[in-house]
LUMLOMI-774998 format. One line per 8 residues: their letters; for each residue x, z, y of N, C-alpha, C. Coordinates in pm, whole numbers, plus 50000, padded with zeros to 5 digits. Layout:
REM residues N
a) X Z Y X Z Y X Z Y; ...
This chain:
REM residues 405
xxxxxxxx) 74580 98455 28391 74490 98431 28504 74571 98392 28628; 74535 98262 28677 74565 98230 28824 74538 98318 28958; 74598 98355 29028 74538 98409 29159 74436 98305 29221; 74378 98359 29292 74268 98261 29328 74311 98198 29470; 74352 98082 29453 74339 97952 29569 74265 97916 29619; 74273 97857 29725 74175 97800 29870 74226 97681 29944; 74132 97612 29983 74177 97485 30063 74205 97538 30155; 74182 97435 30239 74233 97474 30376 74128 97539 30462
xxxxxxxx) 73995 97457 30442 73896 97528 30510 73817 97670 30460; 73938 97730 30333 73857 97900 30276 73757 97809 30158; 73786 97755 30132 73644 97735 30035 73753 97744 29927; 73740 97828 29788 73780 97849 29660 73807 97716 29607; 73946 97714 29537 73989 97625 29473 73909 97635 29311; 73811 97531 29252 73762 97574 29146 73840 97618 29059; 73823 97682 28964 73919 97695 28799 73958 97552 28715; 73802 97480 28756 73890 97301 28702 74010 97254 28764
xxxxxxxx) 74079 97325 28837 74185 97244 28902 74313 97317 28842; 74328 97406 28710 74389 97487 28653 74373 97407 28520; 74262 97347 28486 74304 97352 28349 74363 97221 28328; 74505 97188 28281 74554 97097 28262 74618 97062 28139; 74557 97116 28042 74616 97097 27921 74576 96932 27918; 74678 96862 27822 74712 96753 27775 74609 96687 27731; 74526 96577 27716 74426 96534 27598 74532 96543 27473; 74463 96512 27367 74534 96455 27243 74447 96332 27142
xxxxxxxx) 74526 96286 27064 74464 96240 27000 74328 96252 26915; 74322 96370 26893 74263 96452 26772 74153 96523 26860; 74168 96508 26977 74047 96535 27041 73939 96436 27063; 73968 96350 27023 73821 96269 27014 73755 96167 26895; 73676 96090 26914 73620 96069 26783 73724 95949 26730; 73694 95859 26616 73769 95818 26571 73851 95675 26601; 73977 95697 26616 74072 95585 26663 74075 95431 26582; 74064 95371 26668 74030 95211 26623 74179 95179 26673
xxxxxxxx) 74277 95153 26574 74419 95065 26619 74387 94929 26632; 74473 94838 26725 74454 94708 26707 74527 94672 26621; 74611 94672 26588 74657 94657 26437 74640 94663 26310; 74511 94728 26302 74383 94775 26176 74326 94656 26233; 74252 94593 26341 74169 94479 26347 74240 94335 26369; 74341 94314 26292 74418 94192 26314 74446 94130 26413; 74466 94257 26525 74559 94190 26672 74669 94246 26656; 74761 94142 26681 74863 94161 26640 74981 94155 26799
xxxxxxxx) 75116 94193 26803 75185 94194 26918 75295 94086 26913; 75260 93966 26946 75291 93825 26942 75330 93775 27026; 75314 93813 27156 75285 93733 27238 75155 93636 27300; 75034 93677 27197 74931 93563 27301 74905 93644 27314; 74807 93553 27397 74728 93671 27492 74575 93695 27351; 74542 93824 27370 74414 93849 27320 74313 93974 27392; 74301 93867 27480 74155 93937 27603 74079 93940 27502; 74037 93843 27462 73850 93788 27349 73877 93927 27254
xxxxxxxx) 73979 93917 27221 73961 94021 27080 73997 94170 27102; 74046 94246 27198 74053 94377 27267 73937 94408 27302; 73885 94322 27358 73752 94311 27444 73644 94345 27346; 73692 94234 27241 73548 94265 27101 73571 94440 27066; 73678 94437 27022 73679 94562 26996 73645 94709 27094; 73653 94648 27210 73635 94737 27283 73452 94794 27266; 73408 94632 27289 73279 94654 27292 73182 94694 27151; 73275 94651 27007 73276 94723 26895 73255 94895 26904
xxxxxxxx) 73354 94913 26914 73370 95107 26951 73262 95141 27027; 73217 95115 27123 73091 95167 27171 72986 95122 27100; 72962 95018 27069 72843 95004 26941 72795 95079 26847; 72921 95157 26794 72953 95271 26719 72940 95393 26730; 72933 95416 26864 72920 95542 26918 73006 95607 26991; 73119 95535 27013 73250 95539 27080 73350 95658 27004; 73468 95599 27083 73587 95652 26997 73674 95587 27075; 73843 95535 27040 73949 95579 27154 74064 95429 27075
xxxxxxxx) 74046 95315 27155 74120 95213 27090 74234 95283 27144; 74354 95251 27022 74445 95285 27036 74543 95136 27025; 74650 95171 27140 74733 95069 27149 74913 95113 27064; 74907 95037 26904 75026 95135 26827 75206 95074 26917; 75241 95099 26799 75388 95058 26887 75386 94897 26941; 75392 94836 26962 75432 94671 27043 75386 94644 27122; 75443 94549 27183 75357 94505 27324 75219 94372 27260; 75168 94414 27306 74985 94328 27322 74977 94257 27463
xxxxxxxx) 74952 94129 27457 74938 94099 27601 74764 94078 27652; 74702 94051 27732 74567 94111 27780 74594 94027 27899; 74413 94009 27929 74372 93934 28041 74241 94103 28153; 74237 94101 28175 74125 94187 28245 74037 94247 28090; 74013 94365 28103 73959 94432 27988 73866 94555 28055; 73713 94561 28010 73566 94626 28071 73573 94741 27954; 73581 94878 27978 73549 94954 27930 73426 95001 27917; 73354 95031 27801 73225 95074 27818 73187 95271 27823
xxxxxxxx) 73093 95291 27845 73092 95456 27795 73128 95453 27626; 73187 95619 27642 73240 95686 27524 73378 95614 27501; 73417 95528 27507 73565 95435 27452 73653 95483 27585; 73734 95535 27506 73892 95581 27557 73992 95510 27516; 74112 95523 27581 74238 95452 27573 74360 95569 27550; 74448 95495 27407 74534 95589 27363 74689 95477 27389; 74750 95513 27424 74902 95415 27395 74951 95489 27310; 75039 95463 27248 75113 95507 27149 75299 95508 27226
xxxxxxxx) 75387 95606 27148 75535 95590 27250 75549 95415 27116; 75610 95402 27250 75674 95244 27190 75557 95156 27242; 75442 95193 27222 75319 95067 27289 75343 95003 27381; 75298 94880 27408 75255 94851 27546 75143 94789 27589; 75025 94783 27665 74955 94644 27707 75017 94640 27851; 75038 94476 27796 75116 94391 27891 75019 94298 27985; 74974 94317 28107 74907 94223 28143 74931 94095 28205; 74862 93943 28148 74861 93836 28183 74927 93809 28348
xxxxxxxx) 74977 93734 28339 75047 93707 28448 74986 93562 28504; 74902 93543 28422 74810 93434 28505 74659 93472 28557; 74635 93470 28684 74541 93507 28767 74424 93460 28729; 74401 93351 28654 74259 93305 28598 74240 93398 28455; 74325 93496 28414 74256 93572 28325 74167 93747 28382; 74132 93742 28534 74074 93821 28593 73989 93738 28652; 73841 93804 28632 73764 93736 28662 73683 93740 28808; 73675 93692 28874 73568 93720 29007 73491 93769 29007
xxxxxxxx) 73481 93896 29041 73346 93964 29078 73302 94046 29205; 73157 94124 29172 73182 94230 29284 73246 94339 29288; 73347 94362 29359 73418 94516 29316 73426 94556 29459; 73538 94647 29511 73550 94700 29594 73699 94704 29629; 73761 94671 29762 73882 94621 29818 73904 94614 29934; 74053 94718 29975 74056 94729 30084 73959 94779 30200; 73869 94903 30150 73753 94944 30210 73648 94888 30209; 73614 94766 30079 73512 94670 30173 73444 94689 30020
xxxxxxxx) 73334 94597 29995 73246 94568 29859 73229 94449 29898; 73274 94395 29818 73377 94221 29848 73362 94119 29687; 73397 93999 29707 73432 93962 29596 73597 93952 29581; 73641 94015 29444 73743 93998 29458 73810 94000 29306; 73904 94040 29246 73951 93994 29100 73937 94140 29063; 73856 94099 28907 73871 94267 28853 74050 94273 28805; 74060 94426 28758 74195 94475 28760 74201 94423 28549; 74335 94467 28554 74380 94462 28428 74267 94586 28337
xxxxxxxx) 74281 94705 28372 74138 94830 28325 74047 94865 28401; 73931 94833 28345 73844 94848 28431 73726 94958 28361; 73713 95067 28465 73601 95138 28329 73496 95198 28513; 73335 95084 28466 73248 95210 28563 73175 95224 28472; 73101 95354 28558 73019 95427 28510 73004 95498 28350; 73173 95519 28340 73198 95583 28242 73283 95725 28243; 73183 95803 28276 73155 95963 28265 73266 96009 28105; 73417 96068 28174 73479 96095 28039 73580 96016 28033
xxxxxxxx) 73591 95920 28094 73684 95847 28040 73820 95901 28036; 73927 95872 27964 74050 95926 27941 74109 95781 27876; 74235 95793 28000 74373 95737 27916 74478 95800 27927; 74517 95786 27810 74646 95873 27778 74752 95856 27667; 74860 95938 27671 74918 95864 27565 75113 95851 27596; 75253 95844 27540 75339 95889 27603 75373 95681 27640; 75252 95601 27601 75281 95461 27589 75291 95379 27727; 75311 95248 27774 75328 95180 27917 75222 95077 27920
xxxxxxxx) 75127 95060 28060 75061 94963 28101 75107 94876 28156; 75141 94786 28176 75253 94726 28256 75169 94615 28304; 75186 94581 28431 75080 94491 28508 75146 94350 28528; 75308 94348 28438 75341 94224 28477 75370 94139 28648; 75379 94214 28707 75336 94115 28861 75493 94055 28907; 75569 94037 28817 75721 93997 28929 75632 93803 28974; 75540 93752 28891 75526 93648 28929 75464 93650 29061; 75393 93689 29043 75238 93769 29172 75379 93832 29282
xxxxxxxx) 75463 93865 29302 75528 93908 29378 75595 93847 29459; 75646 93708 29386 75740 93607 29407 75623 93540 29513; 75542 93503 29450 75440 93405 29505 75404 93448 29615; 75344 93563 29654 75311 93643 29798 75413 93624 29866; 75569 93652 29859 75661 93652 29962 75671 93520 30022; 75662 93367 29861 75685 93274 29916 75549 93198 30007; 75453 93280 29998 75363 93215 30044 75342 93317 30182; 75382 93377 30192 75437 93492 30328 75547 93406 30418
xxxxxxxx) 75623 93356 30362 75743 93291 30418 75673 93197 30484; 75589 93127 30429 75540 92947 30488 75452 93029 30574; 75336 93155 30589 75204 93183 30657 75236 93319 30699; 75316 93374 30764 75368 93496 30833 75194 93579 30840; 75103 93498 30831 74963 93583 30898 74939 93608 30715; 74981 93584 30627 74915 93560 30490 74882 93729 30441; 74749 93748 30463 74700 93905 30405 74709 93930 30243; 74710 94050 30183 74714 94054 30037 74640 93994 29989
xxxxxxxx) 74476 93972 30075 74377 93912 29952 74410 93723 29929; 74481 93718 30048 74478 93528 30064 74603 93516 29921; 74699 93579 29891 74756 93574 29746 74675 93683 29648; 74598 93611 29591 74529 93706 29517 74566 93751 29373; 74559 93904 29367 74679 93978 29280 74549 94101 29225; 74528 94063 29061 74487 94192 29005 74542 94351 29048; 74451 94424 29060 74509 94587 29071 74547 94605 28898; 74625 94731 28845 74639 94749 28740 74528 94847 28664
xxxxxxxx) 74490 94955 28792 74348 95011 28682 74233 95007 28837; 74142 95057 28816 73999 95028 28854 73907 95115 28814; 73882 95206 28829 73749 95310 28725 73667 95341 28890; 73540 95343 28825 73465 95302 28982 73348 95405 28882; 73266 95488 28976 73162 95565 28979 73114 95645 28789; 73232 95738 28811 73288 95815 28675 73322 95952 28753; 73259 96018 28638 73314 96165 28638 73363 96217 28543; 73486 96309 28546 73573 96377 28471 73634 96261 28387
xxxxxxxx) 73693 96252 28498 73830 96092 28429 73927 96171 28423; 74011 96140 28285 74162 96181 28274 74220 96089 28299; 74366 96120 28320 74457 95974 28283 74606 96076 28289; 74645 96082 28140 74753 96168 28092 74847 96077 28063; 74990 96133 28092 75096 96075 28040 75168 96000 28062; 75104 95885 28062 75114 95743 28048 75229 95676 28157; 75277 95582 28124 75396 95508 28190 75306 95367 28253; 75304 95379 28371 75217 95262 28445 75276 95177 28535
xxxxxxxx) 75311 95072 28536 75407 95059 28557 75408 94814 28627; 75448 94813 28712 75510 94702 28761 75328 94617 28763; 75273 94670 28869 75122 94661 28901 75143 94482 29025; 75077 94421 29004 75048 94308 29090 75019 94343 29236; 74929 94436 29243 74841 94485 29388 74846 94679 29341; 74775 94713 29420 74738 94839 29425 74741 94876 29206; 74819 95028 29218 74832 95038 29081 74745 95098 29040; 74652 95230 29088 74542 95281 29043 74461 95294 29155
xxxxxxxx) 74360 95248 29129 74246 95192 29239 74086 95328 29189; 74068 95442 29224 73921 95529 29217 73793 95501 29316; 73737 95467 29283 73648 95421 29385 73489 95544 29322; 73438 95606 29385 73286 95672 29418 73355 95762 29269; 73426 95856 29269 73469 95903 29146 73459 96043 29131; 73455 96123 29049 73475 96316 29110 73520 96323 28935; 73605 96460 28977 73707 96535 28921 73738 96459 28785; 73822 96404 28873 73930 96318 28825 74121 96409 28830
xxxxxxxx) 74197 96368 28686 74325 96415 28673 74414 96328 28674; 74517 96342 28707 74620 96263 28682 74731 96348 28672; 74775 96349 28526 74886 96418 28461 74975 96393 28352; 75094 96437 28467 75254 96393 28443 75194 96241 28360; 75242 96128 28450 75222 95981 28485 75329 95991 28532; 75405 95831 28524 75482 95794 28565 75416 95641 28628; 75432 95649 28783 75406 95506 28836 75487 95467 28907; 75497 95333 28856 75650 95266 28872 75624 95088 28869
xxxxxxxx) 75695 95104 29027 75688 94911 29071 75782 94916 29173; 75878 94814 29191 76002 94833 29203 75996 94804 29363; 76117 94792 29421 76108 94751 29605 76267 94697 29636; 76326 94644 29468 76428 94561 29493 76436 94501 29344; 76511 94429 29311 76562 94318 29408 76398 94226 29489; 76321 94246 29397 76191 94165 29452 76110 94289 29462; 76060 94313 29599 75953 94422 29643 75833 94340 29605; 75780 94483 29525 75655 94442 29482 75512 94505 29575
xxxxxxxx) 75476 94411 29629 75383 94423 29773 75292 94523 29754; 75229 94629 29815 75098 94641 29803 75073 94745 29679; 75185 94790 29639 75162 94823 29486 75125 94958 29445; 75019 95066 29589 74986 95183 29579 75014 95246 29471; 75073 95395 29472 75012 95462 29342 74881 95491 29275; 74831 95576 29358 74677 95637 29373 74598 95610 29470; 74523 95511 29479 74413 95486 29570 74302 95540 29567; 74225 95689 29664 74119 95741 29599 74045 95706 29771
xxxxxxxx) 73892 95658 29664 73837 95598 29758 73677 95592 29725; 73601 95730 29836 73535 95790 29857 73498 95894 29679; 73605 95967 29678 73647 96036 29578 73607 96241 29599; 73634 96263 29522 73588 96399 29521 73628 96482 29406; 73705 96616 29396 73746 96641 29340 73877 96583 29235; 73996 96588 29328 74105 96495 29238 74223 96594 29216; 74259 96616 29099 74407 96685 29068 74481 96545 29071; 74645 96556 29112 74737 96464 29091 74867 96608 29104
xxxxxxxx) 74901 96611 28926 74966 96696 28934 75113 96633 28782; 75209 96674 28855 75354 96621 28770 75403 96531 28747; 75340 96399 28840 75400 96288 28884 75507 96209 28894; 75497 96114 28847 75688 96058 28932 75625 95901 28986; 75657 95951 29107 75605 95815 29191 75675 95706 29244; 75727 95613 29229 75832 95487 29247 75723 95349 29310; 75700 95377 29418 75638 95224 29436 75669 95216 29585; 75651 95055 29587 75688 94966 29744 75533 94977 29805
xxxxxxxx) 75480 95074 29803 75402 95104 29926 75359 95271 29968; 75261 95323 29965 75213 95429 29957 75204 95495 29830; 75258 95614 29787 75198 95681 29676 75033 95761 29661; 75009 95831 29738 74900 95902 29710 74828 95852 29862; 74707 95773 29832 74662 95734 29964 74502 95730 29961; 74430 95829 30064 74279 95852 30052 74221 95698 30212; 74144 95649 30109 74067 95534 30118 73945 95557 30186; 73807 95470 30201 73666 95550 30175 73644 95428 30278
xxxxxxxx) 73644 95336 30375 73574 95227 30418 73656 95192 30574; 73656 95101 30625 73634 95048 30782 73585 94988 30852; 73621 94947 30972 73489 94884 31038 73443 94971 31141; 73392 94883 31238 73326 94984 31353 73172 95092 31305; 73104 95019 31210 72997 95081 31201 73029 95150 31000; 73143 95193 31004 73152 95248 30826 73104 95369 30818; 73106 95413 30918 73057 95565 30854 72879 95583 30847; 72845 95455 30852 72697 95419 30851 72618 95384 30688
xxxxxxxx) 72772 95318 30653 72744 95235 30543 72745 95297 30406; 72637 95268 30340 72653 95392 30210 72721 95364 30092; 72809 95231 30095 72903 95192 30006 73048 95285 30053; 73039 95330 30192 73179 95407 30217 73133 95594 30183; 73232 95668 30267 73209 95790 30246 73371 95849 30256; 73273 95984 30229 73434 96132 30259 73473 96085 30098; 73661 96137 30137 73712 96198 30038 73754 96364 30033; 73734 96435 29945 73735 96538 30015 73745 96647 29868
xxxxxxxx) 73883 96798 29870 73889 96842 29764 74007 96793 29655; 74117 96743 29778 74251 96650 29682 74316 96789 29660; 74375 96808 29548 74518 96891 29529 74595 96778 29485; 74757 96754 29514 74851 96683 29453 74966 96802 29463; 74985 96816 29369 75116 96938 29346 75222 96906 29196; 75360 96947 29252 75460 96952 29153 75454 96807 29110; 75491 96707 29184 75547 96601 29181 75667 96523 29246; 75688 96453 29164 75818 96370 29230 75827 96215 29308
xxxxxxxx) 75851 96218 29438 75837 96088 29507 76017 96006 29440; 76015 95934 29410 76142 95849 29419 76169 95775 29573; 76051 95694 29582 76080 95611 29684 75895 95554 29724; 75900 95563 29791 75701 95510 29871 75750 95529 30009; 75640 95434 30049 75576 95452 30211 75531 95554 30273; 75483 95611 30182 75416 95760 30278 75361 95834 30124; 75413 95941 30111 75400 96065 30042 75269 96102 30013; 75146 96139 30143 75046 96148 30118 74962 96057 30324
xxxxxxxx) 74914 95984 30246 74834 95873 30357 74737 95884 30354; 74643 95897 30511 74507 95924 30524 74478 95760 30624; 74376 95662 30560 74383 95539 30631 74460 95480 30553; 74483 95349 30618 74433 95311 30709 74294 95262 30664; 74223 95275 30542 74095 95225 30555 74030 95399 30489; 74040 95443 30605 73935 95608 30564 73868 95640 30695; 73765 95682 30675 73646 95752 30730 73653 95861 30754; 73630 95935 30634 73629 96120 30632 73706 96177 30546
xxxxxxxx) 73783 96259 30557 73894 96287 30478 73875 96471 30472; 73868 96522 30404 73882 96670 30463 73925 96765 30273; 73966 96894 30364 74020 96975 30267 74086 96900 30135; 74263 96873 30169 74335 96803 30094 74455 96878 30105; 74556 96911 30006 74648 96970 29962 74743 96884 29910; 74865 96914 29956 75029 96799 29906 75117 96954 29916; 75152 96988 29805 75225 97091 29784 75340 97066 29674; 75446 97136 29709 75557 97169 29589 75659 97038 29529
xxxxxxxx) 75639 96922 29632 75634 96842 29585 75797 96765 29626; 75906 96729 29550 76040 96680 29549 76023 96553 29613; 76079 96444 29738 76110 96367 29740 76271 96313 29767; 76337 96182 29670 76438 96136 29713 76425 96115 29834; 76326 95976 29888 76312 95919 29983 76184 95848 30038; 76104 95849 30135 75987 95849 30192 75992 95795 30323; 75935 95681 30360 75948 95666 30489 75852 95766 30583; 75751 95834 30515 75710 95932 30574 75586 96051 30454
xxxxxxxx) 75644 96133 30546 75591 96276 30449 75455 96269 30444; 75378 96319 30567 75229 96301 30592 75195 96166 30721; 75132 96034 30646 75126 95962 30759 74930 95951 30794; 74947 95965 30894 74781 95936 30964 74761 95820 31007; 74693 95743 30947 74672 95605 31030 74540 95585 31059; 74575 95556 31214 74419 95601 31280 74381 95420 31318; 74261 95375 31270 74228 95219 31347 74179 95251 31451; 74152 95204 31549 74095 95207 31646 73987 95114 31666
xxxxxxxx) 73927 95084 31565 73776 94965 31535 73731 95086 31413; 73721 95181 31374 73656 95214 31302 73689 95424 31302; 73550 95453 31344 73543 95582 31322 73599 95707 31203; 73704 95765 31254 73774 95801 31130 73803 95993 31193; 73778 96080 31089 73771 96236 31077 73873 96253 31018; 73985 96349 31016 74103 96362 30965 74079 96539 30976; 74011 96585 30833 74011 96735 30873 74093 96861 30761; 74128 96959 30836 74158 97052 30693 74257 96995 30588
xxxxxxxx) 74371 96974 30661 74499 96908 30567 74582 96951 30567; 74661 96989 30413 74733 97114 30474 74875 97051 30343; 75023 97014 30441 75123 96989 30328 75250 97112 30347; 75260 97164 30212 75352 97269 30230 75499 97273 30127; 75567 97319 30129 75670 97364 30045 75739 97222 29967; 75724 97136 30085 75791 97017 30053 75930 97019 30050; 76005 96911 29968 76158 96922 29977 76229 96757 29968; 76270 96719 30041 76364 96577 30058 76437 96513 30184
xxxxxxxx) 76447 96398 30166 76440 96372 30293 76343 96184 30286; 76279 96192 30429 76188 96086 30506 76240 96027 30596; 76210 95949 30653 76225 95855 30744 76170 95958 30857; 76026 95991 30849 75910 95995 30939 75869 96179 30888; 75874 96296 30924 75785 96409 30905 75640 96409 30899; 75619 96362 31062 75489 96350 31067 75449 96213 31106; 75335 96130 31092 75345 96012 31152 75251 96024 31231; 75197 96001 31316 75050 95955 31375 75086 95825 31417
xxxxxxxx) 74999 95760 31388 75024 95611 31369 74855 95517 31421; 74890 95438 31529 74786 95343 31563 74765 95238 31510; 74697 95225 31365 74681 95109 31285 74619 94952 31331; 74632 94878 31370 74575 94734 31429 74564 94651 31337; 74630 94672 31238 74610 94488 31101 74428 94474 31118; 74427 94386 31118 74242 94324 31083 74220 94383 31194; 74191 94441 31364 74167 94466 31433 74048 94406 31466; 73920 94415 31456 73785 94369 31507 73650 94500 31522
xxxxxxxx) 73651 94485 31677 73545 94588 31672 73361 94570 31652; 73404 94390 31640 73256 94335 31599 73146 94313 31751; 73049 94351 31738 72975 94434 31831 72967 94522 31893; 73048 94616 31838 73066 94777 31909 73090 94766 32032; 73042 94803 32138 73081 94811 32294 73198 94867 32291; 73180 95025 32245 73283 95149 32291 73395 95148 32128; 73484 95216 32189 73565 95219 32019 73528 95389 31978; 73532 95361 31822 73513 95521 31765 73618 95610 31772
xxxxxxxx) 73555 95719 31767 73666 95807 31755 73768 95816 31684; 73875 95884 31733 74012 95862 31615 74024 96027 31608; 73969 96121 31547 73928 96238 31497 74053 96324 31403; 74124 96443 31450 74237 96479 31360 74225 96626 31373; 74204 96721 31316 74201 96863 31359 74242 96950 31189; 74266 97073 31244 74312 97141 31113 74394 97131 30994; 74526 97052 31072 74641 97011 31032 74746 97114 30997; 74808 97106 30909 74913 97208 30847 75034 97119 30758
xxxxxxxx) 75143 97205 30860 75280 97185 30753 75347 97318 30773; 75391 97347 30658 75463 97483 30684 75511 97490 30542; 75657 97532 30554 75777 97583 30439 75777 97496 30369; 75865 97371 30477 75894 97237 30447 76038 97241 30461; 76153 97202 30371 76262 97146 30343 76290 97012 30388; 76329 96977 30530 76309 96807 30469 76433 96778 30572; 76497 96662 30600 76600 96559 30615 76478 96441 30686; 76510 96441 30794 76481 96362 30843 76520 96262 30965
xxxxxxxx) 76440 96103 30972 76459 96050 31105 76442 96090 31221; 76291 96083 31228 76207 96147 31339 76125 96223 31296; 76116 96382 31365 76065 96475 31321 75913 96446 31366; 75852 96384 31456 75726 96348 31502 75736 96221 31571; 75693 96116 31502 75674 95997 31491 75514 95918 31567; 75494 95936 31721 75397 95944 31788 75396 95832 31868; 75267 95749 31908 75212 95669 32009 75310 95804 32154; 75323 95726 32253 75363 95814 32407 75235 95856 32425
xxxxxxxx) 75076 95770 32399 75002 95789 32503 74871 95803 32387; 74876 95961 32366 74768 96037 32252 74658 96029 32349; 74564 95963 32429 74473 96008 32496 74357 95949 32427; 74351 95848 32326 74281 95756 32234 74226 95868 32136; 74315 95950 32125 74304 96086 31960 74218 96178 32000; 74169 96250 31947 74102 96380 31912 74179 96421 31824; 74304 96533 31837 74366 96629 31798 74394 96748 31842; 74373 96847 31743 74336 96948 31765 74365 97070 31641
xxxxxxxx) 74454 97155 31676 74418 97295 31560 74567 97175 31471; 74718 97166 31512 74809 97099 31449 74905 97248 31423; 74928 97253 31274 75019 97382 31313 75134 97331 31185; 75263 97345 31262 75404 97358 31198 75463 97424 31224; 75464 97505 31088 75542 97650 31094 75581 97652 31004; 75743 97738 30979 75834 97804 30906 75896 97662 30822; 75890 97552 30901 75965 97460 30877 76107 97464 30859; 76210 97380 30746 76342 97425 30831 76412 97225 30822
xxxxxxxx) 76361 97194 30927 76324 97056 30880 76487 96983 31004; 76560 96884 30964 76658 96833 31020 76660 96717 31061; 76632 96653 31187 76608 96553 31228 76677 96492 31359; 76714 96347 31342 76791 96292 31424 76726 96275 31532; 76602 96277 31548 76535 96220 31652 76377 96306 31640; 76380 96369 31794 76212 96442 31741 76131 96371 31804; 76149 96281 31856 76001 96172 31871 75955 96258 31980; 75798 96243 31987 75695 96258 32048 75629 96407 32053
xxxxx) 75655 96503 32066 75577 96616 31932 75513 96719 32102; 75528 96649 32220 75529 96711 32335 75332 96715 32313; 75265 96678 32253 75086 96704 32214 75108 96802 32121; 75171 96836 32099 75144 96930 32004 75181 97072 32039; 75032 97183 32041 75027 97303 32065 75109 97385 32011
């Protein structure tokens, strides 16, 4: 028996956030190899025929395509209910590296419900889903990488969507999603994308996209976005942007809009940062954020531990956040950060609030640049209830930290 845990705001940590045993194979119904249905690991691509099979297995009543030892290469692939995903060690699906094998649709990007390219996995409204497996997804993007910088080079203004780059997964309005194991790895855009999702796992994953010799742009770990209930526990996180980053909409009028929403109910514990942008990121496209946990957690290197990025065109709550018993060293401890990219307040006369209260760091280990990484002139913020304690934190530079009680 666990002692019994609590967020930040006293509300009981459920018992689902304990049970983390492994999926297995043998836990679900029966495995369809692609190698039993004459796809073979060749080199072409076979979207048409993953796809059949995919949509086979649910015909059936569902069951768990399994990907055996070789690499398979793949264009965008729709999961239906009941069909799960197994890799096998040695597997791979390799995804297409040409952008016309993702197709245009409506999805959701960058806070918005947009048209934009579905991802390499895509599973909604599939209640259950699980991938898992000790096998690699690999998103292919060194091309997609090349192309953004060089098309960055000629258009200094060039945003992620104007080079347009599949995400590597996508599961949109699902409950009790697993995703065990698995090696995920060298993603085009954002690597795991949750959108309208609840109690969701992510365990011991490895996500991995590189930030030399060619930085791979954009290439989030965990994007949870207007999410609820998320374990992210035993991690190893390696990517050229943010690792764990809560999403949910922007805009002057988002917290209106019923495509956005709170995230709210994160634990991320006993993981390993290699190298990211920010450890755990609230924004820059979030709304409501509350009762979230970053505990226990090793980093090499981080340009920042906890970063807040507040827009100032769009109403944003930053509540009940609490990071503890961290160990590495960062660039940045704390960030508070005045976000401007896409800056438009539309119509809005007045700007929204930039909302931050019930903040916690305490029995933190860390090496750092700047111990508080602050605008001079907090008079824009609503902050409030910031507490750092029993820190034993080493920093060249303490910034700004003179707002803080």
């Amino acid at each position: 028996m666990h002692t019994q845990d609590f967020f930040p705001d006293g509300t009981p940590i459920n018992h689902w956030f304990y049970e983390t045993q492994m999926p297995k194979l043998t836990d679900f119904k029966r495995p369809y190899s692609l190698s039993d249905y004459g796809i073979a690991a060749d080199d072409q691509l076979h979207t048409a025929e993953i796809q059949g099979l995919i949509d086979h297995i649910h015909a059936e009543g569902g069951g768990v395509l399994v990907v055996p030892q070789g690499t398979y290469r793949t264009g965008a692939l729709f999961f239906r209910p009941g069909v799960h995903l197994y890799v096998a060690e040695g597997g791979m699906l390799l995804g297409s590296d040409d952008v016309t094998d993702y197709p245009v649709l409506e999805t959701r990007m960058e806070g918005e419900t947009c048209q934009y390219l579905a991802a390499l996995i895509n599973a909604d409204a599939c209640d259950g889903f699980t991938m898992f497996g000790p096998g690699t997804i690999d998103g292919n993007g060194l091309r997609s990488w090349k192309a953004f910088w060089h098309r960055r080079a000629w258009n200094p203004k060039c945003t992620n969507k104007d080079e347009q780059r599949p995400r590597l997964v996508y599961i949109s309005n699902s409950r009790h999603v697993t995703v065990a194991g698995l090696h995920l790895q060298n993603a085009a855009y954002w690597t795991n994308h949750l959108y309208r999702c609840q109690y969701v796992k992510y365990l011991d994953c490895t996500i991995d996209s590189p930030y030399v010799p060619v930085k791979a742009p954009s290439t989030d770990a965990i994007d949870l976005d207007v999410c609820a209930d998320v374990l992210v526990k035993g991690c190893d996180m390696h990517v050229n942007d943010d690792a764990v980053v809560l999403k949910g909409g922007k805009g002057p009028w988002a917290d209106r809009q019923p495509e956005n929403g709170m995230n709210e109910r994160i634990l991320i514990e006993d993981c390993h940062y290699r190298f990211s942008h920010g450890c755990l990121t609230l924004g820059s496209e979030a709304v409501h954020c509350r009762n979230v946990i970053l505990r226990r957690i090793t980093v090499d290197f981080a340009e920042n531990l906890l970063w807040l990025k507040f827009r100032p065109d769009t109403p944003q709550l930053f509540e009940y956040i609490t990071v503890e018993d961290a160990r590495g060293t960062v660039d940045n401890f704390l960030h508070i950060h005045r976000w401007t990219q896409f800056y438009d307040l539309k119509d809005r006369k007045d700007k929204p609030a930039s909302i931050a209260h019930h903040i916690t760091m305490r029995r933190c280990q860390v090496k750092c640049g700047t111990y508080c990484q602050a605008p001079e002139d907090m008079t824009e913020y609503k902050l409030s209830d910031f507490s750092l304690t029993e820190n034993q934190v080493q920093w060249e530079n303490k910034g700004n930290d003179s707002w803080l009680k």
